[in-house]
N, C-alpha and C positions, 0 to 999 in steps of 0.2 A: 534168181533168174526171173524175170520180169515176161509177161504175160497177157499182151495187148492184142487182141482180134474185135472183128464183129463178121456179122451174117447179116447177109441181105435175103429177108421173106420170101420163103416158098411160092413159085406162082400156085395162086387160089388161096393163100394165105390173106385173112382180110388186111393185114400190114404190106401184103404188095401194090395193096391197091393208093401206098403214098408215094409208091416209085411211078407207075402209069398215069396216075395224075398227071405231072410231070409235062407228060405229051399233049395236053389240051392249052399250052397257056405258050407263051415266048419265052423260054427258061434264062433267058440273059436276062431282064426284067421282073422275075420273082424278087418280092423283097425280102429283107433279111429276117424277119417277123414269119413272115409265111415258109420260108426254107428251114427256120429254127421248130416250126410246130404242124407244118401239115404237111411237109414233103419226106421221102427218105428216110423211115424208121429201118431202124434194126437193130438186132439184138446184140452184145455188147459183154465182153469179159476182158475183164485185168484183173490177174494174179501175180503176185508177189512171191515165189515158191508155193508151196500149198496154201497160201492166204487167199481166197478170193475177195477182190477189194469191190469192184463190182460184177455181181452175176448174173452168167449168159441168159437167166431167165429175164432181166430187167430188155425193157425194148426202149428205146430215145431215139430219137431224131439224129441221125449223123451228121447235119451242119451245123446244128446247136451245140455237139460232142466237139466237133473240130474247132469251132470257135471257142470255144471251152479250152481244150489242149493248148490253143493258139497262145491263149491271155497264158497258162499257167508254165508254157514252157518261154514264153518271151521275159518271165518274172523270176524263173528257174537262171534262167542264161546270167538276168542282173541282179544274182546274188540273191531274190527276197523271195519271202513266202508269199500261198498263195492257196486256192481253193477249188472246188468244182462244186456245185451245186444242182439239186434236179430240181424241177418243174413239178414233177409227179411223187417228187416223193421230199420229206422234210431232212434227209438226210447231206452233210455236207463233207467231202471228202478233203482234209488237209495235206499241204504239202510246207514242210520246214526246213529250209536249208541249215547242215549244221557240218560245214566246212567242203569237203568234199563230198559227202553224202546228205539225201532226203532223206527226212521222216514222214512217213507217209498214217496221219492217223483219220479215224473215222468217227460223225457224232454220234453214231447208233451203237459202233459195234468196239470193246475193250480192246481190239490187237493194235498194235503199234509195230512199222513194221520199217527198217532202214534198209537204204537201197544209196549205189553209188549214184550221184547226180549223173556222169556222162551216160550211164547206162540209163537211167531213168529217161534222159535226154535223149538218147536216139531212139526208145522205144515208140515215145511220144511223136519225132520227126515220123519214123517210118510208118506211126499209124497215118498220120496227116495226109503220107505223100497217097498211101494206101485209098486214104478217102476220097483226096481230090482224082486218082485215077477211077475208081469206081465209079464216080460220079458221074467224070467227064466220059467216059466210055460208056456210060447207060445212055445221058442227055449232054452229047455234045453241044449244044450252045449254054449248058452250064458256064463252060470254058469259059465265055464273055461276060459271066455274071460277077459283079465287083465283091459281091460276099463271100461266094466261091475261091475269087483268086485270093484272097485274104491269108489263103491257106495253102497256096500254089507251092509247085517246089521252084521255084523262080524267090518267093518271098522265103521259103526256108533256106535256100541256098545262099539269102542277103542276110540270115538273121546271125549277132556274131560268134565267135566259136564256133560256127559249123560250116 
C-alpha cells in the first residue's frame, strides 16, 4: 500500500510564512524558479507499507514536488525509468520499471522496494490533483499561472492511460 500525503504549515509556523507571501505579488506571474523555491513548503511523506521513502519531517516546496511527480509519472506511463531529486539534500529517489511493476530504490538508504506501476500511478495522479487543488483554493489566481497548470487535472486527465 502506497502512502503519499503532505501538510501545509501551522499558522505561526515560520514555513507558513511561504504560503502568505503568496498574497504580495500576482500569483498568475510567479515564475517557475520562484514557486519551485520560495513559495509553498510543506512537509511531505511516501511510504511503501512500512518503508518510509520520504519523511514527514523532510519540508520542500510543493510545486517543485509536483513538477517532480509530473516528469516521473509522464516517464512511468512511457514505460521508462526515472528519478526525483532534492535541492536540500544529496539524496536521489529511483524509479524502475520492471514489467508491470516499479522498483522503487534510494542512494542513502539499502531498502529496495516493489510496488504495482498502476497503483504507483494513481497514487502519484491523486497527489498532483491533491496539490493543484490546495494551491488553487489558498491562491486562486494560481489557477492562471502556466507552471501551476502543468499539473492541472485538465493535463492529467490528457495524459495516456488515465
Amino acid at each position: 500500500m502506497i502512502h503519499f500525503s503532505f501538510e501545509v504549515p501551522n499558522v505561526g509556523s515560520p514555513w507558513s510564512d511561504t504560503w502568505d507571501r503568496a498574497f504580495q505579488v500576482n500569483p498568475a506571474t510567479i515564475s517557475e524558479m520562484d514557486l519551485c523555491y520560495k513559495y509553498f513548503a510543506v512537509t511531505v511523506d511516501i511510504a511503501v507499507g512500512e518503508v518510509e521513502i520520504i519523511s514527514s519531517e523532510r519540508h520542500a516546496t510543493l510545486v517543485d514536488l509536483a513538477l517532480s511527480i509530473c516528469h516521473v509519472l509522464g516517464r512511468l506511463l512511457a514505460g521508462e525509468d526515472a528519478a526525483i531529486g532534492f535541492t536540500e539534500d544529496d539524496e536521489i529517489i529511483r524509479f524502475r520499471v520492471e514489467d508491470a511493476l516499479v522498483a522503487i530504490t534510494s542512494s542513502k538508504h539499502q531498502w529496495r522496494l516493489s510496488v504495482e506501476q498502476e497503483e504507483l500511478v494513481g497514487a502519484f495522479a491523486d497527489f498532483l490533483r491533491e496539490a493543484h487543488s490546495r494551491l488553487t483554493e489558498h491562491v486562486p489566481g494560481l489557477a492562471g499561472n502556466p507552471v501551476v497548470q502543468r499539473f492541472s487535472p485538465e493535463w492529467l486527465d490528457s495524459m495516456p492511460d488515465r
